[in-house]
C-alpha positions as CSV (number, residue, x, y, z in Angstrom):
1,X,-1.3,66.5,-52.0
2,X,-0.4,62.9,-52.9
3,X,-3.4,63.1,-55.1
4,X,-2.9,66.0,-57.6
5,X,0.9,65.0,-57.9
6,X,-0.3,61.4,-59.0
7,X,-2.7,63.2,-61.1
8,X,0.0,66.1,-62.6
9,X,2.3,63.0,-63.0
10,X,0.2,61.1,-64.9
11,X,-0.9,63.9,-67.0
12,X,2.7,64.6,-68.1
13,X,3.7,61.5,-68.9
14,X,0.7,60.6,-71.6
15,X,1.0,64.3,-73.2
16,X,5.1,64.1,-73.1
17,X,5.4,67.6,-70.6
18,X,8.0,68.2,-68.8
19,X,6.5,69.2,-65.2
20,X,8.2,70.3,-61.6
21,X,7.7,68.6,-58.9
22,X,4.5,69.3,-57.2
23,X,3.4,71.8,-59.5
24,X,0.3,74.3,-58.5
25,X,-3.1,73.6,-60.4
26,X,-2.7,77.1,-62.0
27,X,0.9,75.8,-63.5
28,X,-0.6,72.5,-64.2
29,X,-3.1,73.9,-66.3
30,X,-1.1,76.5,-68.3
31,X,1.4,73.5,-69.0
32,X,-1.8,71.1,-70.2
33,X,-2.8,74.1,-72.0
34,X,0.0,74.7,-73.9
35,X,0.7,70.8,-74.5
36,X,-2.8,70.8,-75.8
37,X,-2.4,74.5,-77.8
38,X,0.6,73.0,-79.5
39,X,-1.4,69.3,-80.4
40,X,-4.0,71.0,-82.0
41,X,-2.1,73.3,-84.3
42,X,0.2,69.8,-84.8
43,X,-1.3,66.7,-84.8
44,X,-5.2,67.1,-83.7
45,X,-5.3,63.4,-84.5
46,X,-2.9,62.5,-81.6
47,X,-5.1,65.3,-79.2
48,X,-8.2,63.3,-80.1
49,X,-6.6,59.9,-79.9
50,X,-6.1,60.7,-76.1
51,X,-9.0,62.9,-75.3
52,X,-10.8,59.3,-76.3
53,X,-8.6,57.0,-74.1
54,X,-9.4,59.4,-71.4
55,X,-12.9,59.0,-71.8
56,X,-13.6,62.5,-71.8
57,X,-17.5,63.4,-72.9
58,X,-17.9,63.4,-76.7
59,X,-20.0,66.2,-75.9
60,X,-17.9,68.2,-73.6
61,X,-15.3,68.2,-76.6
62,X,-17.2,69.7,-79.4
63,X,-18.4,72.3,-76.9
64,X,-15.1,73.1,-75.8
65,X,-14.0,73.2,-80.0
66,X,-17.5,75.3,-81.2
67,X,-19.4,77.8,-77.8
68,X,-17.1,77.7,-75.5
69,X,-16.0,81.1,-74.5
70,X,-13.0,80.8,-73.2
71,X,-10.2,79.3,-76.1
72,X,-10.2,75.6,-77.3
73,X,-7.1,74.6,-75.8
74,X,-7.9,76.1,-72.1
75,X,-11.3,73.9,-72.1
76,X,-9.7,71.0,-73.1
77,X,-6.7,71.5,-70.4
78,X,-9.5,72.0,-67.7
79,X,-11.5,68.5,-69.5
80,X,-8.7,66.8,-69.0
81,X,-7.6,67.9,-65.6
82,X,-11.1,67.3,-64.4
83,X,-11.1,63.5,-66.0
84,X,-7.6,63.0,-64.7
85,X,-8.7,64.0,-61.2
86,X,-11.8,61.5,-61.8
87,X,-10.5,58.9,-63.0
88,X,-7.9,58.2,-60.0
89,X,-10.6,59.1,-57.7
90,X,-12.5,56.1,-59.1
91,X,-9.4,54.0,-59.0
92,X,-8.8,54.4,-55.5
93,X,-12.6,54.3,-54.4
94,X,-12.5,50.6,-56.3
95,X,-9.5,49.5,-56.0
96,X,-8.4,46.1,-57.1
97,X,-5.9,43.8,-55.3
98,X,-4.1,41.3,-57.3
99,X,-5.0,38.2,-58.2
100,X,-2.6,35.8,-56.4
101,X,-0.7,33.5,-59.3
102,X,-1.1,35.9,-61.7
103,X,2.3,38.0,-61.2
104,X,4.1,38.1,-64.8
């Protein structure tokens, strides 16, 4: 569980959500959705701005914007649920101790 609440963490603090503790994937995604409902109707710019740090798929994006079947906003929420949940899987598979002298 450690995991998903590091990734649910994260996730609310770069989209600004206000989150539970130890929220359910289901709730995760609805609040991501909405964050994401809301970015798009208000500053797409922003949305896009963080959809790019996250390195989600150019690709993955316009398909969730043009074919996707189910609305914009709940592809997006599930991109960037997935990428979260890559991205600290990565982190932890390669993880980097620190470099002795180099403490700021």
């Amino acid at each position: 569980m450690e995991n998903k609440n590091e990734i649910s963490d994260r996730i609310s603090r770069d989209l600004d959500m206000r989150v539970k503790t130890a929220p359910t994937d289901k709730e995760m995604l609805l609040h991501i959705a909405d964050r994401v409902e809301s970015m798009l109707k208000g500053d797409p710019d922003m949305l896009m701005s963080y959809l790019y740090r996250l390195d989600v798929e150019q690709v993955k994006i316009e398909a969730a914007l043009k074919t996707s079947i189910t609305p914009a906003h709940v592809t997006l929420a599930n991109l960037i649920w997935e990428r979260q949940k890559q991205r600290i899987e990565t982190k932890k598979k390669y993880k980097v101790e620190p470099i002795e002298g180099w403490e700021f």
